[in-house]
C-alpha positions, 0 to 999 in steps of 0.5 A: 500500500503506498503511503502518504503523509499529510502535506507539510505545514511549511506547505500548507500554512503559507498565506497565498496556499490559505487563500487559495482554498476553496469549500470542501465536505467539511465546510460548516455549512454542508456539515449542517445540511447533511446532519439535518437531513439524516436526522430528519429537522422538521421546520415551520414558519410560526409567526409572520406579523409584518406590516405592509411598510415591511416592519414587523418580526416572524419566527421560523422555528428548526425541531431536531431530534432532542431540541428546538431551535428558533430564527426571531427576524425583526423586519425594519423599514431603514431610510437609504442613508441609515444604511451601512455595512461597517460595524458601527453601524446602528440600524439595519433593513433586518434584525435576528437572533436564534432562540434556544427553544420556541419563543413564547410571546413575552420572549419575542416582546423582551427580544424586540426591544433589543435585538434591533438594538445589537450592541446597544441592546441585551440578551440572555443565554437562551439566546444563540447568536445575534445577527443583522441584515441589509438589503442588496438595495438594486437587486431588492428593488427590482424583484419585488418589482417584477413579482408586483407587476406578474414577472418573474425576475431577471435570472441575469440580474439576479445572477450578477449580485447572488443574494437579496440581503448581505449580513454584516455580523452573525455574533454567537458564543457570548457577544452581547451577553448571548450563550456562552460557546460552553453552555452549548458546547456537548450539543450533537448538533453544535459539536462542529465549529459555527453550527449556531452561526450556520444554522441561524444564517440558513433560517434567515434565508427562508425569511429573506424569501418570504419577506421578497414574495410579501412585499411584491404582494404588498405593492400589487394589492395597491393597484387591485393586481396579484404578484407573481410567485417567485419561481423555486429555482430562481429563489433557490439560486439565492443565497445570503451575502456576507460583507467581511473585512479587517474584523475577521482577519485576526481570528486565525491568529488568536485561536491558533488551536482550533485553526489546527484543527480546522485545517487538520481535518482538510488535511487528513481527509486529503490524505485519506483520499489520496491513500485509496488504492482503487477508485469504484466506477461509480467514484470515478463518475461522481467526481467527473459529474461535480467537476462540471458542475464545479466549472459552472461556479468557476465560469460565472464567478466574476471580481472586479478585483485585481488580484483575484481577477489575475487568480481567476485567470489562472483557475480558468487555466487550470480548468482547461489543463485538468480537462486535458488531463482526465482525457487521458489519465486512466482513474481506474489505476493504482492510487488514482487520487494520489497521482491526480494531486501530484500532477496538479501540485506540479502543474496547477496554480495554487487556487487550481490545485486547492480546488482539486483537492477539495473536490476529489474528496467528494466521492468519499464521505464515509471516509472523511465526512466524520473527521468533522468531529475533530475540529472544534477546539476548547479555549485555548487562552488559558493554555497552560505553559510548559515551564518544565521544557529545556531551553536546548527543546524550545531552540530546536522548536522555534529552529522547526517552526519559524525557520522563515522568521529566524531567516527574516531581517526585522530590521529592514522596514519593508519587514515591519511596514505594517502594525495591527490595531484597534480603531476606536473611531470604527471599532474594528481591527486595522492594518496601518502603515508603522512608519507613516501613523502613529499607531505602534504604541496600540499595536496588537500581538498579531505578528507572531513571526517577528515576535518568534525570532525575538525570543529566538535570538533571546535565548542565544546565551542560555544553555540547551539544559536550563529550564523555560521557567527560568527563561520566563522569570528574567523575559516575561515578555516572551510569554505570549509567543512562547506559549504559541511554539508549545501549541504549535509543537502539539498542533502544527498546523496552528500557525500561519508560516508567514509575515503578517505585518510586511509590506506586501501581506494581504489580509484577504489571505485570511479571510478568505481561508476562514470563508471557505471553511464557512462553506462560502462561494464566489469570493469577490475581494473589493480590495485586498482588506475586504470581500463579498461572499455568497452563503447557501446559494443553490442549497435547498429551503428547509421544507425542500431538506432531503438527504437527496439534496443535502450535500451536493447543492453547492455545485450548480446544477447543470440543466438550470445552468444551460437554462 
């Protein structure tokens, strides 16, 4: 049997590869839809009180096995200059939360004077998560225009911007005073990471499409006519924006732990495939089936952004090569999927060969699909020091780790252009220019690699036998990124092998790498510090949940794509 070893982190943790990556089996979203279509959710619209000016709430409530879970949306009628997608901002077209439970009308009364509020409003633990919405005003418009006047929406229009709201926050474990992620934590449902976050995203869809269809009815019952019903497969080709920026970026460094895991998990499931000794016929059609429908999502995703226009370019390449390739590859030889990835590791982009190894794992979800229950992780902030450990170990750790930071001249201002800080003005993590704003004084610990090769050079004089305890008592300062080479040292694909403060770093690396986890599609950078994504495009509607549809959904279907 041929081995083969996980990928190397200095492979894989290098930021360019991170933001390369693309939704896979075990993105959060696809782990939601598969669980609750295998153990059979039963969903119901509860309440819908929206006035005809759009204000009003509605409860869209998710029954699994044991419990029950319940979207709380909070329509508001929002004046076009009220609205804003920065985290500052203090009023939205749409409000929720995901009650823990069925709300009883005392819940959805406290609720409604606080969760359109956010920030400024409070909850309690038997609320989940907090999250806003605003319209995509042009999209919006010209539904609920069309469905007024007896016609269907443009499917190009539609098309071009993929959602009718964009959430700008979906808040869980503990923001604004909503249950703590260990409250929570032992749930079946919940044991993989961002479930309440994905789960209340799915809901608010639902909402989001019946909130469209009442204020087309709204407006054509004004001239005595009824609204079109908007078409299934238009509706469904929808999914809910997301805007996210800077905020995001620093969460892969400061849950060092969990990033292992997430990646871990990718990462053994590449392996496992690439270990198959012989792909089944039936293996080998699906992968081609979804590879087709993978190059329909690649063919209409489109960026106005440079970098990703020039990553497109290259994917679109690709695309061409491997279609080259599977004329006359025999994948029904030995070890199929390892020589698949050798040869795009060879000949493939970056973004072509992530896409590649995220889709040959789809024909094998017995044998990847429950390596999700490795990775969630518990809070690591308390993670305890190993004072015992020798000087002579963590030299060689550090050596192993960051032998690019070691390598790297810190002195040179190219290395060090750039300082992460808090704005107090906006509230949200920035990435400034050092030498040009007076921010390092505010800076925050999110240059791992600098501060690495710190402590490297720190302990030059100490002998291999003392103790990092000894070491800790003289240079308390060096606690933080000590702690982070011990966690890398049990977890190794905890850090990011890569300078996040130089001049030529672009955040969107890391946010787009916590995106694809996510499940996210269509990545659409509007510079190289924010981008716009799609969530649940094409996925069924919860009264549409089978285990026939669960899983393959973000692949467009190919008829509807001719259509």
């Amino acid at each position: 049997m041929t081995k083969v070893s996980c990928r190397d982190p200095n492979l894989v943790m290098r930021l360019a590869r991170l933001g390369s990556i693309h939704q896979s089996r075990l993105s959060f979203m696809r782990i939601l839809t598969r669980r609750m279509a295998r153990e059979g959710w039963r969903f119901e619209q509860t309440a819908f009180e929206i006035d005809a000016s759009g204000v009003g709430h509605a409860v869209y409530t998710a029954h699994g096995p044991d419990r029950s879970y319940s979207l709380i949306a909070f329509a508001h009628d929002l004046p076009a200059e009220k609205r804003s997608d920065r985290v500052i901002a203090e009023a939205w077209d749409a409000t929720f939360t995901l009650f823990d439970g069925i709300p009883t009308l005392d819940d959805i009364s406290r609720l409604s004077q606080n969760i359109p509020l956010q920030e400024a409003g409070r909850v309690s633990g038997t609320e989940l998560s907090v999250s806003r919405a605003n319209r995509s005003v042009r999209l919006w418009e010209h539904v609920v225009s069309a469905l007024a006047s007896g016609k269907q929406p443009s499917a190009d229009q539609i098309d071009a911007v993929g959602y009718l709201m964009r959430t700008t926050a979906v808040y869980g474990s503990g923001k604004l005073g909503a249950a703590d992620r260990e409250m929570i934590a032992d749930r079946p449902e919940f044991h993989a990471p961002f479930q309440v976050e994905m789960l209340s995203v799915y809901l608010t869809r639902w909402f989001v499409t019946d909130l469209v269809q009442h204020m087309a009815n709204i407006r054509a019952a004004e001239t005595g006519a009824t609204a079109e019903q908007l078409d299934a497969d238009l509706a469904r080709s929808m999914g809910i924006g997301n805007s996210t920026g800077l905020g995001m970026a620093p969460f892969l460094l400061n849950h060092p732990v969990l990033f292992n895991n997430w990646v871990a998990a990718r990462e053994q499931a590449i392996q496992a495939v690439r270990q198959v000794e012989w792909a089944t016929d039936e293996d080998i059609a699906l992968f081609k089936h979804l590879l087709d429908r993978s190059k329909q999502t690649i063919a209409t995703w489109h960026s106005e952004h440079p970098i990703q226009i020039d990553k497109l370019s290259a994917l679109r390449a690709d695309v061409v090569l491997v279609t080259s390739y599977l004329v006359q590859a025999d994948l029904s030889a030995s070890h199929p999927w390892d020589a698949l990835y050798r040869w795009a590791e060879e000949t493939l982009s970056l973004e072509g060969q992530e896409w590649i190894a995220s889709l040959m794992l789809e024909p094998y979800g017995a044998l990847v699909d429950d390596m999700s229950s490795g990775m969630a992780a518990d809070n690591t902030a308390t993670f305890r020091i190993a004072g015992a450990m020798s000087i002579g170990d963590l030299r060689a750790l550090l050596a192993d780790v960051y032998t690019w930071a070691i390598e790297t001249n810190w002195a040179a201002p190219e290395n060090k252009a750039r300082a992460w800080y808090v704005s107090e003005e906006k509230l949200e993590p920035r990435l400034g220019e050092r030498f040009e704003e007076p921010i390092e004084e505010y800076e925050q610990p999110l240059a791992p690699g600098r501060d690495a090769a710190a402590l490297f050079n720190a302990l030059a004089h100490w002998p291999d036998e003392a103790q990092v305890s000894d070491f800790l008592l003289r240079h308390p300062e060096h606690r933080h990124v000590l702690r982070r080479a011990q966690i890398v040292g049990r977890a190794p694909y905890a850090e990011i092998r890569d300078n996040t403060i130089s001049d030529r770093v672009l955040p969107i690396d890391m946010l787009r790498c916590k995106l694809a986890f996510f499940g996210a599609t269509k990545f659409d950078p509007r510079s190289d510090r924010w981008v716009r994504i799609c969530m649940y495009g094409n996925a069924p509607f919860p009264l549409e949940l089978t285990q026939d549809n669960a899983d393959f959904w973000v692949y467009p279907d190919q008829e509807e794509a001719k259509a």
